[in-house]
C-alpha positions as CSV (number, residue, x, y, z in Angstrom):
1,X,82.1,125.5,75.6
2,X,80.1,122.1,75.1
3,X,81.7,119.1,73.2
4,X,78.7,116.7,73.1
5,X,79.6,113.4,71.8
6,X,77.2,110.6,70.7
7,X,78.2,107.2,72.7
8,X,75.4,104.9,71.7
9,X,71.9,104.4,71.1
10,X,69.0,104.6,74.3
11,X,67.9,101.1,73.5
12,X,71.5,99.6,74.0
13,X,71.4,100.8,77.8
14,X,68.5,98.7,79.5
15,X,67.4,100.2,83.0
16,X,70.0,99.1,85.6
17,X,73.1,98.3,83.6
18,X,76.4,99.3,83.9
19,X,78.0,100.2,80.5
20,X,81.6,101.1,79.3
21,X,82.4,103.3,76.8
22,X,86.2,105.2,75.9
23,X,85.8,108.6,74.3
24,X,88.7,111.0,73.8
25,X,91.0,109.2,75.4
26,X,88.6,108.7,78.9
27,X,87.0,105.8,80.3
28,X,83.4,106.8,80.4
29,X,80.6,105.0,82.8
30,X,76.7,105.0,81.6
31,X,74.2,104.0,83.5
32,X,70.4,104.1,83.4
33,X,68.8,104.0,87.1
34,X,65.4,104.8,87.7
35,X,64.8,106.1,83.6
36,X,67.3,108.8,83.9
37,X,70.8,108.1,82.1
38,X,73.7,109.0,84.1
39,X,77.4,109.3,82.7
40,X,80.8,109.5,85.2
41,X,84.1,108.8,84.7
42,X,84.8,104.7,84.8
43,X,87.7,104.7,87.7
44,X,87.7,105.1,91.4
45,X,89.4,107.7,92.9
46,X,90.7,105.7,95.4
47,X,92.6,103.1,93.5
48,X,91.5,103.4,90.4
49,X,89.5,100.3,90.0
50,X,87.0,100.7,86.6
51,X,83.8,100.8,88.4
52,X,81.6,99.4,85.2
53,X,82.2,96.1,87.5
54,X,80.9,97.6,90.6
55,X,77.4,96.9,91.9
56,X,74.2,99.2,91.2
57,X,71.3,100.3,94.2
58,X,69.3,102.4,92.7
59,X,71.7,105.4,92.9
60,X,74.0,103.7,94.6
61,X,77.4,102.5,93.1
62,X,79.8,100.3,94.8
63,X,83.4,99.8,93.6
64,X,84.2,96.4,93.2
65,X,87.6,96.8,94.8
66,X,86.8,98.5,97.9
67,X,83.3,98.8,98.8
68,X,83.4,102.6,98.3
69,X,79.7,103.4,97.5
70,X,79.1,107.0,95.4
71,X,75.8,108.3,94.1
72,X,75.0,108.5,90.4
73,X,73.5,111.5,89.8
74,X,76.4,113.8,91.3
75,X,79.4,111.5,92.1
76,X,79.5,111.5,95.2
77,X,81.3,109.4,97.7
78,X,78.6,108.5,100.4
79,X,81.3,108.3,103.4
80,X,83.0,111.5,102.2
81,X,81.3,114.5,100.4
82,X,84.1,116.0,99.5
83,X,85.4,113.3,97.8
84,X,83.5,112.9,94.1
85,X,83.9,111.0,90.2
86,X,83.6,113.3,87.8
87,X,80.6,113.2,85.9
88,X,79.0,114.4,82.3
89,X,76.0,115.8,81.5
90,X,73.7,113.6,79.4
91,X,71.2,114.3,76.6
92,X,69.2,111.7,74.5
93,X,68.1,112.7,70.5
94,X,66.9,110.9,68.1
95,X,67.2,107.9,70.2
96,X,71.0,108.5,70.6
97,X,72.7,109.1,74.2
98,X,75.5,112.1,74.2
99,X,77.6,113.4,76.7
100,X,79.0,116.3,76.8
101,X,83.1,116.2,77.7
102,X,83.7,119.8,78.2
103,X,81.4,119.8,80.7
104,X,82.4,117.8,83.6
């Protein structure tokens, strides 16, 4: 089952920003790194901290609490693989970025 959702429009997500968004009751992350946009849920698993204030590397994220560093494009926690954000998939139409929230 899909449950894509439009969040905003392409142009309102320049390369290399960090964007929050709340759909359905969930804090939502979008980023655009390196022309592709990415979506994950906005906390850190380890305390929680909304990571739309963290610090972007290319596909690098860094939490701002903690220093924990995860890569965009699967959610990964660099230190621990096993350890992951969610994350949405992503398609753009019409100029207008959805996610898809059944499909973490």
């Amino acid at each position: 089952m899909t449950d894509w959702v439009e969040v905003m429009q392409a142009d309102d997500l320049p390369e290399g920003t960090l964007k929050k968004s709340s759909l359905a009751g969930q804090h939502i992350l979008l980023v655009k790194s390196q022309g592709t946009i990415y979506a994950l849920v906005n906390r850190c698993p380890h305390l929680g901290c909304f990571l739309h204030k963290g610090k972007l590397h290319g596909y690098k994220l860094t939490c701002p609490c903690h220093d924990w560093t995860f890569d965009l494009r699967d959610g990964t926690f660099l230190s621990a693989p096993e350890i992951r954000i969610p994350v949405f998939q992503v398609k753009v139409e019409n100029d207008s970025i959805f996610i898809n929230l059944g499909g973490k």
